[in-house]
ChimeraX commands (.cxc) that place a marker at each C-alpha (Angstrom):
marker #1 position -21.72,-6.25,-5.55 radius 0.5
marker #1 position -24.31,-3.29,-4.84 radius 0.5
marker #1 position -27.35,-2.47,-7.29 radius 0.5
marker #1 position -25.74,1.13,-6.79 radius 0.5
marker #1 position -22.49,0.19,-6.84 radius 0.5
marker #1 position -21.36,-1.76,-10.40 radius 0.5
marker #1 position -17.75,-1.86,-8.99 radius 0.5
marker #1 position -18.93,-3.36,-5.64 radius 0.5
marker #1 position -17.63,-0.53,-3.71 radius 0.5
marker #1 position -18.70,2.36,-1.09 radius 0.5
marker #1 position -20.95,4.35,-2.94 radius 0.5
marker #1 position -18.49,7.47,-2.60 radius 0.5
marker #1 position -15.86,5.27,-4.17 radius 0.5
marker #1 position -17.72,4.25,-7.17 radius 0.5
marker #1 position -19.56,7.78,-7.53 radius 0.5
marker #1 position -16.09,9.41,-7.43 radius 0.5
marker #1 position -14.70,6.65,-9.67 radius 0.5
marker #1 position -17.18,7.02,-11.96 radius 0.5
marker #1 position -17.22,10.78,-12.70 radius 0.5
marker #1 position -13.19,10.98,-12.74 radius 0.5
marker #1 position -12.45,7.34,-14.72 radius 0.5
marker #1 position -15.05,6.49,-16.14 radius 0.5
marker #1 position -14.92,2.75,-16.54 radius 0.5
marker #1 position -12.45,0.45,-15.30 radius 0.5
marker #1 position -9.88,-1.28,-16.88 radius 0.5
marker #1 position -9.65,-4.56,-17.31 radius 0.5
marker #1 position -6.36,-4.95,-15.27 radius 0.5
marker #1 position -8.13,-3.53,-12.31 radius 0.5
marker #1 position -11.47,-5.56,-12.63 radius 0.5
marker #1 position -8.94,-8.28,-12.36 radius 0.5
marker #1 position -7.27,-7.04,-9.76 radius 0.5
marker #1 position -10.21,-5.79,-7.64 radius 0.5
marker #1 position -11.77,-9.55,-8.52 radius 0.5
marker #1 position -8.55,-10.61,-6.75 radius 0.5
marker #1 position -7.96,-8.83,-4.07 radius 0.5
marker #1 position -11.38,-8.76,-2.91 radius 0.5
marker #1 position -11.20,-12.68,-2.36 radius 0.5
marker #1 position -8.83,-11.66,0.35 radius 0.5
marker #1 position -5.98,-13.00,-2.01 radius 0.5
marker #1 position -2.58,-12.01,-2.25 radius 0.5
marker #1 position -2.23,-10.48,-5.37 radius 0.5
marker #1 position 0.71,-9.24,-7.63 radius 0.5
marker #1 position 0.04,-7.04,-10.18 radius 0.5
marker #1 position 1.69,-6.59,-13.71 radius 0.5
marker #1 position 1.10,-4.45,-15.86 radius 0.5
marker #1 position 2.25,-1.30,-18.36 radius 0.5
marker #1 position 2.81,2.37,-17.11 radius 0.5
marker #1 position -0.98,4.35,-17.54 radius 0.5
marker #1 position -2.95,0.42,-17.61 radius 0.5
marker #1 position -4.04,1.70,-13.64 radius 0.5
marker #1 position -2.20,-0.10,-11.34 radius 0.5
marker #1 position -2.41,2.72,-8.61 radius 0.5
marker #1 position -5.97,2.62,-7.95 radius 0.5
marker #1 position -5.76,-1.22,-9.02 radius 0.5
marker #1 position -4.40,-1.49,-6.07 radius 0.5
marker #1 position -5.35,1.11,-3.58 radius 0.5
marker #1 position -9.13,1.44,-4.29 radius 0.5
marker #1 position -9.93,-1.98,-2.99 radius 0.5
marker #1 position -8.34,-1.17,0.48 radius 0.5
marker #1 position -9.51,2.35,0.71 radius 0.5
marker #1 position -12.82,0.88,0.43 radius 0.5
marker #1 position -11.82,-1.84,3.36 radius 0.5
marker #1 position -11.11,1.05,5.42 radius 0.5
marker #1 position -13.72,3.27,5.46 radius 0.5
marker #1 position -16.45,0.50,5.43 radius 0.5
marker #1 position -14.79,-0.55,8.26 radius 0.5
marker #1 position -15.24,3.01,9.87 radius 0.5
marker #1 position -18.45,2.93,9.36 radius 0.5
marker #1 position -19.22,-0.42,11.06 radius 0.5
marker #1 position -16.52,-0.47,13.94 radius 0.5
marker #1 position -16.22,3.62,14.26 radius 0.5
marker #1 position -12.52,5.03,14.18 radius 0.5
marker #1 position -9.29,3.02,15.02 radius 0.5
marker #1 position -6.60,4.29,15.81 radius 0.5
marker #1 position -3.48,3.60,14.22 radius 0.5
marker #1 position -2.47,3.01,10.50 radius 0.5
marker #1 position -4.61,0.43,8.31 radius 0.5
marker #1 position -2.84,0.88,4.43 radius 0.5
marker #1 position 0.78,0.40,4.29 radius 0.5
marker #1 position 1.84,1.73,0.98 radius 0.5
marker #1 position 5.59,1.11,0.19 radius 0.5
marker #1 position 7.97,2.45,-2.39 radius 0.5
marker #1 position 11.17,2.05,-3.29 radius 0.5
marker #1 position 11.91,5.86,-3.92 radius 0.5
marker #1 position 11.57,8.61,-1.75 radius 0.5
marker #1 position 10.77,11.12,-5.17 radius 0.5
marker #1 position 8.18,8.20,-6.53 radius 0.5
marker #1 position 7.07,7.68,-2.30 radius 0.5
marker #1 position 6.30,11.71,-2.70 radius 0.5
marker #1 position 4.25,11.46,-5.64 radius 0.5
marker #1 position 2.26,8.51,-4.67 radius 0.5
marker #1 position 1.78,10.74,-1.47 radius 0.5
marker #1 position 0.62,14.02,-3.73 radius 0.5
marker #1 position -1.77,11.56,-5.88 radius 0.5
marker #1 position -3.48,9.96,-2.78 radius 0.5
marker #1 position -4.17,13.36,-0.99 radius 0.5
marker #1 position -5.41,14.68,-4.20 radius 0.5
marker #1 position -7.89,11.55,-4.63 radius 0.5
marker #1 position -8.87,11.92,-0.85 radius 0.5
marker #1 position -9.89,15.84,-1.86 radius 0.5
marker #1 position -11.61,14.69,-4.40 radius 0.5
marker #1 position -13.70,12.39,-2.50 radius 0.5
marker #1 position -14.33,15.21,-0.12 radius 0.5
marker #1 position -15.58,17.20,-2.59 radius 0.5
marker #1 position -17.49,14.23,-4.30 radius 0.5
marker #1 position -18.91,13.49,-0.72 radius 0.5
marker #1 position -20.50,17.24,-0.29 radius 0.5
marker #1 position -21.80,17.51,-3.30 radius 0.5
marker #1 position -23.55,14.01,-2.97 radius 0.5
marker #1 position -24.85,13.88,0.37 radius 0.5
marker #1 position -23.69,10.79,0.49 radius 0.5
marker #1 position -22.00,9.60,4.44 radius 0.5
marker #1 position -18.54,9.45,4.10 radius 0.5
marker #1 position -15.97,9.09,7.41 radius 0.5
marker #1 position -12.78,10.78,6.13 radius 0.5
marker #1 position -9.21,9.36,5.06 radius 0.5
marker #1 position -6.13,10.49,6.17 radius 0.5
marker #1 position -2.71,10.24,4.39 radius 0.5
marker #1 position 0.81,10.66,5.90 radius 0.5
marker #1 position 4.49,10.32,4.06 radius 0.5
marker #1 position 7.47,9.39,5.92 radius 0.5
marker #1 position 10.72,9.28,4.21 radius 0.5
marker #1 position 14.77,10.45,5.43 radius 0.5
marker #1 position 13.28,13.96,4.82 radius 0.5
marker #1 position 10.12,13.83,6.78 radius 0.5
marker #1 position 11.19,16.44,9.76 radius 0.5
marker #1 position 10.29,15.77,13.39 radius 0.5
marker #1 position 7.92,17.79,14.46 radius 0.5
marker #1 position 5.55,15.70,11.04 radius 0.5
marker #1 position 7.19,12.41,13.06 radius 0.5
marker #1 position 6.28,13.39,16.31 radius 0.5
marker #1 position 3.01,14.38,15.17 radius 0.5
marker #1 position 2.05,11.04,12.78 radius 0.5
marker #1 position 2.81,8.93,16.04 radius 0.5
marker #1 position 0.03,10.90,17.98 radius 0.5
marker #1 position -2.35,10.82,15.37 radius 0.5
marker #1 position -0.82,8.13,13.02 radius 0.5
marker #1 position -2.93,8.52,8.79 radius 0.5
marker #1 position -5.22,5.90,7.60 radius 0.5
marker #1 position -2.77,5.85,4.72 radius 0.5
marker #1 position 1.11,5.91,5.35 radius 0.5
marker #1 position 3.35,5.84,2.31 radius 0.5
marker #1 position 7.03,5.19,3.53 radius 0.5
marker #1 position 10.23,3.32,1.70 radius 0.5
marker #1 position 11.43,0.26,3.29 radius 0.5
marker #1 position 14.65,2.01,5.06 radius 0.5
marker #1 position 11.92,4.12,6.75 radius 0.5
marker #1 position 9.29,1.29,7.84 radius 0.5
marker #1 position 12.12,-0.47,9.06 radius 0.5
marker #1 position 13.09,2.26,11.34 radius 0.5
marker #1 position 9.66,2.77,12.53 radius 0.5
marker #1 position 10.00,-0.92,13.93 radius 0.5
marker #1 position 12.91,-0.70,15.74 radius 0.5
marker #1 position 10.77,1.86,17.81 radius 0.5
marker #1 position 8.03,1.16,20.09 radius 0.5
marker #1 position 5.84,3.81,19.57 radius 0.5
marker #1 position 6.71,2.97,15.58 radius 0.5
marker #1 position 5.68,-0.22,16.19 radius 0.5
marker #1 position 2.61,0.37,18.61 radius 0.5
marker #1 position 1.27,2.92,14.97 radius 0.5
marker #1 position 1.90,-0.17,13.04 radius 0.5
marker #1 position -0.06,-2.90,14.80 radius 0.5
marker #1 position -3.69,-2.08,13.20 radius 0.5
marker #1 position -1.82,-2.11,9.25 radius 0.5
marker #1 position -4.33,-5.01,7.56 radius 0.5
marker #1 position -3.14,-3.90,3.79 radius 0.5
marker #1 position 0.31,-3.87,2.44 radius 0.5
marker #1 position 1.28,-2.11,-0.91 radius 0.5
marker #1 position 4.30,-3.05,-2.33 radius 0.5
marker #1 position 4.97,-0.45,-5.73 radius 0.5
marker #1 position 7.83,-0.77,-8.22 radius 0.5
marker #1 position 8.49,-4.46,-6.47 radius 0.5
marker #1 position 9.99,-5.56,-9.18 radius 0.5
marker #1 position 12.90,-3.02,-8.62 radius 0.5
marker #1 position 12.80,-3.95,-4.91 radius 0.5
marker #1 position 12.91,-8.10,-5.16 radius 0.5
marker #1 position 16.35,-8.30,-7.47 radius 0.5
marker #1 position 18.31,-6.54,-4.69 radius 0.5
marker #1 position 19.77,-5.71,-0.88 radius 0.5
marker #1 position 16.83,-3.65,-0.49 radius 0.5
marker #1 position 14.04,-6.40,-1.09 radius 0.5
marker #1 position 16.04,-8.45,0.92 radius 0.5
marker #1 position 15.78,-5.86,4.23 radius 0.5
marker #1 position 12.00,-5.24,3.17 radius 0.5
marker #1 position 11.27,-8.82,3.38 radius 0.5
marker #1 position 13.28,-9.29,7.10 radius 0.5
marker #1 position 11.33,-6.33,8.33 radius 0.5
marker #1 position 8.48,-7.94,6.62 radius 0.5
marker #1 position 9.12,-11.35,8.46 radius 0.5
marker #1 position 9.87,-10.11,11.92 radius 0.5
marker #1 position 7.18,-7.43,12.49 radius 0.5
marker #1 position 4.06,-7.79,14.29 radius 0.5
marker #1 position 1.50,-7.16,10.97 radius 0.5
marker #1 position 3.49,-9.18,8.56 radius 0.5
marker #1 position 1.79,-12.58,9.42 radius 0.5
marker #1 position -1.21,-11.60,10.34 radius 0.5
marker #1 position -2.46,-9.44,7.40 radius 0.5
marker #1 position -5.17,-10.69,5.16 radius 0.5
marker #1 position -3.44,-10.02,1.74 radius 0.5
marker #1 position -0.99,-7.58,0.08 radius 0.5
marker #1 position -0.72,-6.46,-3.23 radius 0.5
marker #1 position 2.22,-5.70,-5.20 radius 0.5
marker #1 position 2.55,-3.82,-8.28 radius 0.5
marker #1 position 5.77,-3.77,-11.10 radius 0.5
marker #1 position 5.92,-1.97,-14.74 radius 0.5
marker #1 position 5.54,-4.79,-17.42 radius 0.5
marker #1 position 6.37,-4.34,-21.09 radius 0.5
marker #1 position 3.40,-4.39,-23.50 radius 0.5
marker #1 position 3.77,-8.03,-25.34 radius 0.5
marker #1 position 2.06,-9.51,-28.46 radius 0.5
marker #1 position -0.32,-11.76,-26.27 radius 0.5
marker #1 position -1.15,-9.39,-23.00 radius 0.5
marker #1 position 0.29,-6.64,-22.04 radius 0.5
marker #1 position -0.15,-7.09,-18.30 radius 0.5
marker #1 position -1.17,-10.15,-15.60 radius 0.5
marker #1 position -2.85,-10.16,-12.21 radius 0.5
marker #1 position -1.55,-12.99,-10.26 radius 0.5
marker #1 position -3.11,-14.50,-7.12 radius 0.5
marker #1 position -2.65,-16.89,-4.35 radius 0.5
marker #1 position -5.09,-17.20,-1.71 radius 0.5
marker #1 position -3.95,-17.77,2.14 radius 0.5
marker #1 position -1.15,-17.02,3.89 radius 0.5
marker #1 position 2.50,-16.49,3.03 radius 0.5
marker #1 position 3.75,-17.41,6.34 radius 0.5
marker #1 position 5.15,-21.11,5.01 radius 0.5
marker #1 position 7.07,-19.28,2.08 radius 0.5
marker #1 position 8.97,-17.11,4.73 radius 0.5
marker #1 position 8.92,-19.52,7.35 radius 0.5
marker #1 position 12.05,-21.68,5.21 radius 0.5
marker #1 position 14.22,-18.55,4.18 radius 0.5
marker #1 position 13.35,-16.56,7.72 radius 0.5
marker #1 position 16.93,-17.66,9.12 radius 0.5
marker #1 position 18.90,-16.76,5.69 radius 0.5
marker #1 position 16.95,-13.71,5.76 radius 0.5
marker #1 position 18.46,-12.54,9.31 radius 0.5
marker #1 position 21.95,-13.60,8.51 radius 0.5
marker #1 position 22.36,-11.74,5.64 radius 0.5
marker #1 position 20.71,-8.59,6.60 radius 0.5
marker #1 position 23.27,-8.72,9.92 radius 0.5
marker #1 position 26.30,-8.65,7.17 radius 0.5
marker #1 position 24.60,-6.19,5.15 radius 0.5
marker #1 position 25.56,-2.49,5.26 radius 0.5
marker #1 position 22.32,-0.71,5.11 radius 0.5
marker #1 position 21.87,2.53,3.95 radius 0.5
marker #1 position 20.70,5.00,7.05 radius 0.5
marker #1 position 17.58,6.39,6.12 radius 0.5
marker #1 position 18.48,10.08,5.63 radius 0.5
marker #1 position 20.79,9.32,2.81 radius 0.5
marker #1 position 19.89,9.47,-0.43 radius 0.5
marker #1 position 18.21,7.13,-2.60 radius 0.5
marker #1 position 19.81,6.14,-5.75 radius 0.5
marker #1 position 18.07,4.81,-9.09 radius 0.5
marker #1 position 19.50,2.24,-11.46 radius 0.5
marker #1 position 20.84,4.15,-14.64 radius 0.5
marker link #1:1,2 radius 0.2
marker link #1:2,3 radius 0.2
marker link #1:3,4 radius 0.2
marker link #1:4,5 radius 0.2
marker link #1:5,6 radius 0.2
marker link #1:6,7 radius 0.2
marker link #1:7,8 radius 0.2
marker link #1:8,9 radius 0.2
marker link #1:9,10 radius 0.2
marker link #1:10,11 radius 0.2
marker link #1:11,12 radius 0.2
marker link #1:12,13 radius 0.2
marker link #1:13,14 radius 0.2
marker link #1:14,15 radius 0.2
marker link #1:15,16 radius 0.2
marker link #1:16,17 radius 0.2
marker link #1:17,18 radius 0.2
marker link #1:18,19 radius 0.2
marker link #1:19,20 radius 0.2
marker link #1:20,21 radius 0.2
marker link #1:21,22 radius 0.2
marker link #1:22,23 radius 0.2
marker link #1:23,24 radius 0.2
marker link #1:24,25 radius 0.2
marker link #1:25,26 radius 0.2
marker link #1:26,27 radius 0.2
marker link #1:27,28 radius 0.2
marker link #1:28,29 radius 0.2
marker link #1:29,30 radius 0.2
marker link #1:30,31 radius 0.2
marker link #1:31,32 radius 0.2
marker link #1:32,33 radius 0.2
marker link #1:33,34 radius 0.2
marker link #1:34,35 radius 0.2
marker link #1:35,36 radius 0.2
marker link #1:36,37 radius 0.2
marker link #1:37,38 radius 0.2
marker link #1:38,39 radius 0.2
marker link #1:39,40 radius 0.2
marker link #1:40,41 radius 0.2
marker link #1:41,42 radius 0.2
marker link #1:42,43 radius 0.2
marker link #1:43,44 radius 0.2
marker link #1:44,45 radius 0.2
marker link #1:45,46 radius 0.2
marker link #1:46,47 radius 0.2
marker link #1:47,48 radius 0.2
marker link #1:48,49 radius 0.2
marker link #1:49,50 radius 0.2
marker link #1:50,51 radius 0.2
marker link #1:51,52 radius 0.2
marker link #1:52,53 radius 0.2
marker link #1:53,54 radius 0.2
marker link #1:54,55 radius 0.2
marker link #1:55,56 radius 0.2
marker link #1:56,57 radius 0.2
marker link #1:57,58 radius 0.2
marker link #1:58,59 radius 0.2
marker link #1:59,60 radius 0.2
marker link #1:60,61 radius 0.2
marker link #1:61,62 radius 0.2
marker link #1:62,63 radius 0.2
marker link #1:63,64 radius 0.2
marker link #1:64,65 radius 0.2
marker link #1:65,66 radius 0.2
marker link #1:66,67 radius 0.2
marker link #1:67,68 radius 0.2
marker link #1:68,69 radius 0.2
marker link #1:69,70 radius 0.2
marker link #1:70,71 radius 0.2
marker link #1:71,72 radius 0.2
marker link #1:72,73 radius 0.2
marker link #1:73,74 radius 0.2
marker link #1:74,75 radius 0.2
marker link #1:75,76 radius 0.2
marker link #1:76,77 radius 0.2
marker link #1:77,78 radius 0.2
marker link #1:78,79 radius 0.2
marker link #1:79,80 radius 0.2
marker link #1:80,81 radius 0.2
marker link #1:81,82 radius 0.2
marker link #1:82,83 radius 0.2
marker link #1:83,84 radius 0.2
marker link #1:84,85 radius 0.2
marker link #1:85,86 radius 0.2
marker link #1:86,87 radius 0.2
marker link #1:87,88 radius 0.2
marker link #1:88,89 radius 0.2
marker link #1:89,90 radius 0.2
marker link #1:90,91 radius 0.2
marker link #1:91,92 radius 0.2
marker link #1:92,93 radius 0.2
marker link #1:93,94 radius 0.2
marker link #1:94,95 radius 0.2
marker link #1:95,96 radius 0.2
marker link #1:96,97 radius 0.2
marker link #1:97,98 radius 0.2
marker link #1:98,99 radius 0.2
marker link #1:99,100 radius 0.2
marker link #1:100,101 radius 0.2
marker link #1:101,102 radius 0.2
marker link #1:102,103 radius 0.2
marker link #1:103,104 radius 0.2
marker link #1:104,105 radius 0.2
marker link #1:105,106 radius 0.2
marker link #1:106,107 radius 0.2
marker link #1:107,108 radius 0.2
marker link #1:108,109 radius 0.2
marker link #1:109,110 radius 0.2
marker link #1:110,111 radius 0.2
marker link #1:111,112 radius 0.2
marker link #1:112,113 radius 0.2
marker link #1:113,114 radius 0.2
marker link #1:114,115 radius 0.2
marker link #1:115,116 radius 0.2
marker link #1:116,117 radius 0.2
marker link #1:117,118 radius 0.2
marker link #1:118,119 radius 0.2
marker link #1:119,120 radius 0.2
marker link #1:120,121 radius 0.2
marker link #1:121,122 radius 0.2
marker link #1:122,123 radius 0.2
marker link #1:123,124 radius 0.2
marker link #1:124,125 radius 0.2
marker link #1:125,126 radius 0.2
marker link #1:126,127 radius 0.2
marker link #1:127,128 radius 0.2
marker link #1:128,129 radius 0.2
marker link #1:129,130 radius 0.2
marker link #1:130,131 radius 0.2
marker link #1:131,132 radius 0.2
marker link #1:132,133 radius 0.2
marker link #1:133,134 radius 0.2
marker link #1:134,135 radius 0.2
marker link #1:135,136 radius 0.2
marker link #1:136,137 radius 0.2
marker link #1:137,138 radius 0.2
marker link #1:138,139 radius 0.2
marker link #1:139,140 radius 0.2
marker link #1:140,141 radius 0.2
marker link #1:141,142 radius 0.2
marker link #1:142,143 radius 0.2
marker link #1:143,144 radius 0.2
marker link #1:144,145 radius 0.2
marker link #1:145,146 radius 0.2
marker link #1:146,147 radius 0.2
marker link #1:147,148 radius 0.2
marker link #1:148,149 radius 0.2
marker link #1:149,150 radius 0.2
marker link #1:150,151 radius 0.2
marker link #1:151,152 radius 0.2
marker link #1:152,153 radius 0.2
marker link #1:153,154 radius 0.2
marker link #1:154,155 radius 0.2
marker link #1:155,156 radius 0.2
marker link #1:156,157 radius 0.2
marker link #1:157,158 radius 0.2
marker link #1:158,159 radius 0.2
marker link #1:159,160 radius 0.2
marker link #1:160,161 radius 0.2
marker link #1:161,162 radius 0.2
marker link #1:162,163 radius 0.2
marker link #1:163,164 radius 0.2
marker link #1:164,165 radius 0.2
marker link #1:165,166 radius 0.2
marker link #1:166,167 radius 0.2
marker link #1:167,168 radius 0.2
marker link #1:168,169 radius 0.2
marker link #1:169,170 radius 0.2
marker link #1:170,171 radius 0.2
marker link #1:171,172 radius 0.2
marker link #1:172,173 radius 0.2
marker link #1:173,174 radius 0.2
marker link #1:174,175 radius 0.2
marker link #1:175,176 radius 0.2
marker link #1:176,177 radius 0.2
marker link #1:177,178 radius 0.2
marker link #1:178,179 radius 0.2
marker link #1:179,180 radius 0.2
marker link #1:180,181 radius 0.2
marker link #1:181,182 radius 0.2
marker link #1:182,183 radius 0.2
marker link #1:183,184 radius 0.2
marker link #1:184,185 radius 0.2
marker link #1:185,186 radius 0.2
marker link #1:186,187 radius 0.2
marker link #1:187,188 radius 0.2
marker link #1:188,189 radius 0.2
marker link #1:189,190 radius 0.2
marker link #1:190,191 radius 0.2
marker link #1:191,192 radius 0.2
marker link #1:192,193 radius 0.2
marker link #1:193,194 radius 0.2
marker link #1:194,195 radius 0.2
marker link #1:195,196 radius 0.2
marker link #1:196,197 radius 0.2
marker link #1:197,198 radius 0.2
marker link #1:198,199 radius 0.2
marker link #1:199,200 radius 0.2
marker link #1:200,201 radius 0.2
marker link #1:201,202 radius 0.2
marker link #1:202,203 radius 0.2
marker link #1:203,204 radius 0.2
marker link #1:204,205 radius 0.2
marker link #1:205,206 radius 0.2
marker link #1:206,207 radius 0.2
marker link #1:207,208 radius 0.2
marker link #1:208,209 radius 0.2
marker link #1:209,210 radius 0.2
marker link #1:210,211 radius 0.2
marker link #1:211,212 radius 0.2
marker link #1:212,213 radius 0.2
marker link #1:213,214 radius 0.2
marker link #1:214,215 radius 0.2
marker link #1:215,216 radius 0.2
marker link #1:216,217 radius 0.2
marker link #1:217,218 radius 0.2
marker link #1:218,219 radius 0.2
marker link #1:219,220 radius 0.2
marker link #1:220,221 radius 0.2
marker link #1:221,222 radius 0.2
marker link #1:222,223 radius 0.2
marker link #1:223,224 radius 0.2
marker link #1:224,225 radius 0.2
marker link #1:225,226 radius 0.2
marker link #1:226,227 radius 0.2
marker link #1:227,228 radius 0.2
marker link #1:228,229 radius 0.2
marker link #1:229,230 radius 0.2
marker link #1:230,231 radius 0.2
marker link #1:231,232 radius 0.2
marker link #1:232,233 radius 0.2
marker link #1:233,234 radius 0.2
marker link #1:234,235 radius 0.2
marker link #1:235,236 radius 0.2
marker link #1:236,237 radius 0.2
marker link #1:237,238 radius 0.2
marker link #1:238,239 radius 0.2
marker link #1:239,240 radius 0.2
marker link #1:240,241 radius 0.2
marker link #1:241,242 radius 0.2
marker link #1:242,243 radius 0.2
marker link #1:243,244 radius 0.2
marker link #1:244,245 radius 0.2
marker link #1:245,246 radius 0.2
marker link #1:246,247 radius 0.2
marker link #1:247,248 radius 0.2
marker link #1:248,249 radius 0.2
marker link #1:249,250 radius 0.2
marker link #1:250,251 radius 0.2
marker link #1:251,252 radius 0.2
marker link #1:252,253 radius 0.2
marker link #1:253,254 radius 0.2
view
């Protein structure tokens, strides 16, 4: 980790962390710990313990150190994935609002800083902000599954998709138990990132308990043997499926 830097980030990040947070928790020491080992990491934990930048911070960082060294790739590098488009809108609002901030943070500093750049796309997102990502696809793109999996059954969809190195999964634990996780892990399986990217994260609510009231799990390496046995199933039963199309309304579990 930097001398300037306790939280072994760019020194915009930690600056900007510092002044707004304060210190971190210990769920996203954990999870930083983690993910910065280039592990796959699941994260749970209680609403307001800081999953969000638990798990985004670490991959903002990824990206715009990697700006600095390579210069500016195009294409999308952070796939952040929600289950609902209302929660996929508010993730969206929080991000831009934390890439302001670092703006702002970055001016009054003097510190160099290369810009992030955040897109949404959801059954609502209109064409012309479609049309428009795919010529100048975000750094950032927060999406639901019905809507990443419609981006891959295009090419120029795909084509924005083929620089994504991170993979946020939120609310995953309301994604896994049904038809939806299921379609989210075929488009998962069969798209041109999903093997190839160094580690995802995934984040689900946990109830406080007596002993802990949240876990960061890891595994280091690749997935790809997990999926490789259940790849087949996966296909089959996404082909009987009826999936929702992706301007329809999402519905929550009462």
């Amino acid at each position: 980790m930097d001398a300037e830097s306790p939280i072994g980030f760019h020194p915009l990040l930690a600056a900007w962390f510092g002044q707004t947070f304060g210190e971190p928790t210990e769920v996203q020491l954990r999870a930083w710990e983690s993910i910065g080992s280039g592990a796959h990491t699941l994260i749970a934990a209680p609403t307001g313990s800081g999953k969000t930048l638990a798990a985004l911070l670490p991959c903002l960082d990824r990206i715009v150190t990697g700006k600095a060294a390579d210069g500016e790739v195009r294409g999308v590098k952070l796939l952040y994935i929600t289950p609902l488009k209302a929660l996929n809108n508010d993730i969206h609002h929080h991000v831009v609002g934390f890439i302001d901030q670092l703006e702002r943070t970055a001016a009054e500093t003097g510190l160099l800083w290369p810009g992030l750049t955040v897109g949404v796309r959801t059954g609502d997102t209109t064409q012309s902000t479609r049309a428009s990502m795919l010529r100048q696809p975000p750094d950032v793109l927060v999406t639901t599954p019905e809507s990443l999996y419609i981006l891959l059954t295009s090419l120029k969809g795909r084509d924005m998709l083929r620089t994504v190195r991170h993979v946020i999964v939120d609310e995953i634990h309301d994604l896994a138990e049904g038809a939806r996780g299921l379609h989210l892990s075929v488009s998962w399986s069969v798209s041109s990132f999903g093997a190839g990217i160094p580690h995802s994260v995934s984040a689900c609510r946990r109830r406080k308990s007596r002993s802990s009231g949240w876990h960061v799990f890891s595994e280091a390496g690749s997935l790809r043997k997990q999926r490789a046995g259940t790849v087949r199933r996966w296909r089959k039963v996404a082909g009987r499926m009826k999936l929702k199309p992706e301007g329809a309304p999402d519905r929550t579990r009462p």
